[in-house]
N, C-alpha and C positions, 0 to 999 in steps of 0.2 A: 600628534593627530588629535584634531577635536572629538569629543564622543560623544556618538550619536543619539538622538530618545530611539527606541521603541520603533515610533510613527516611523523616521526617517530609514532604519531597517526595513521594514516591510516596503517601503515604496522602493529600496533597492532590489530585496526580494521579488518584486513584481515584474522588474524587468530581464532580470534572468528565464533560459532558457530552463524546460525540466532537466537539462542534462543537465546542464550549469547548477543550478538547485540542484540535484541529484550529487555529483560532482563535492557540493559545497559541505550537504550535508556526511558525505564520508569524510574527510577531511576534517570538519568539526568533532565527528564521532571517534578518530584516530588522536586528532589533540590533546580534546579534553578526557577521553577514554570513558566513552557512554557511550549508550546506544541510544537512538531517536526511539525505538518501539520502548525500549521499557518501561516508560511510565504508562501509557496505553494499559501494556499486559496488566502490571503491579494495579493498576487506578479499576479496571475489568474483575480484575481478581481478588480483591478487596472488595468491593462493591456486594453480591452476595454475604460476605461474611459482618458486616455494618450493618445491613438490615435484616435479622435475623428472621423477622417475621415475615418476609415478603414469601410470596405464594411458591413454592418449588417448580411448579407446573407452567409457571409465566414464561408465553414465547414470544420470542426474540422477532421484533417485526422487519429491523435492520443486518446486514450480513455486509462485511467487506470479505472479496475476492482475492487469497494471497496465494499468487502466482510464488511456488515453491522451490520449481524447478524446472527447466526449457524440457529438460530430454533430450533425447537422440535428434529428435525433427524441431531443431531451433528454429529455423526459416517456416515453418507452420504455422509456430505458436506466436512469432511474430505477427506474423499475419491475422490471427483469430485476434491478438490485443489489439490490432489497428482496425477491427473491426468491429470489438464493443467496446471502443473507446473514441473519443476524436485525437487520438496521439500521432502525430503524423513516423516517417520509418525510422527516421536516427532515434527520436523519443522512445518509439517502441523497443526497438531496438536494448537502448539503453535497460530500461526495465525490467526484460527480459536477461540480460546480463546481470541486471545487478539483486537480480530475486536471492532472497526472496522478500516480494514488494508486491503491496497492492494494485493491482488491476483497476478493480470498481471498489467505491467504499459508500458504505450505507445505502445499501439497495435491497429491494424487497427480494425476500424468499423465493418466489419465480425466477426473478433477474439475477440473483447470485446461481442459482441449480442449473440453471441455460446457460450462463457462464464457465460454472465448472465442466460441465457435460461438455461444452465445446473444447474446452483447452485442453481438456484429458484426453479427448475424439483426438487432437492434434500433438498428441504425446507428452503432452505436462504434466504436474504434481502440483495438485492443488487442492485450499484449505480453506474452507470458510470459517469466517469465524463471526 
């Protein structure tokens, strides 16, 4: 099999479904035995500790939304994701199964608090971070 750049990945990536994407990346994560989030966490958690001088008090103007756990009312919480998100029902669906995974990512402090409010209203566990 020829091997691919970079570029020619992502334009395969582009065409997959987020279940498919979804799908791929467990798959990947089971292989090669990693997880997708930890560099995130690790790169977040580091970050403070490199700049020792930055202000303790500095807030956060971005928040991603991580849906933690459906609950009891799965059929709810689906529905609250299909509706701060454009993910249509199989996609939500999946997401909601496959939590815990982001919702919304990089949204301001109102738009993450009205997010969690609603999914919790609709029996979730949910974290901003």
């Amino acid at each position: 099999m020829a091997k691919l750049t970079a570029e020619e990945l992502i334009e395969q990536f582009k065409e997959l479904t987020l279940i498919e994407l979804s799908d791929f990346v467990k798959l990947f994560e089971e292989t090669f035995d990693v997880t997708a989030a930890a560099p995130v966490a690790v790169a977040a958690a580091g970050a403070p500790a490199a700049g020792g001088d930055a202000p303790a008090a500095e807030e956060k103007d971005e928040f991603d939304v991580i849906l933690e756990a459906a609950g009891d009312k799965k059929i709810a919480v689906i529905k609250e994701v299909r509706g701060l998100t454009s993910l249509g029902l199989g996609e939500a669906k999946a997401l909601v199964d496959g939590a815990p995974m982001a919702v919304l990512e990089g949204v301001n402090k109102e738009t993450a608090e009205k997010a969690k409010e609603a999914l919790e209203g609709a029996g979730a566990t949910v974290t901003l971070k």
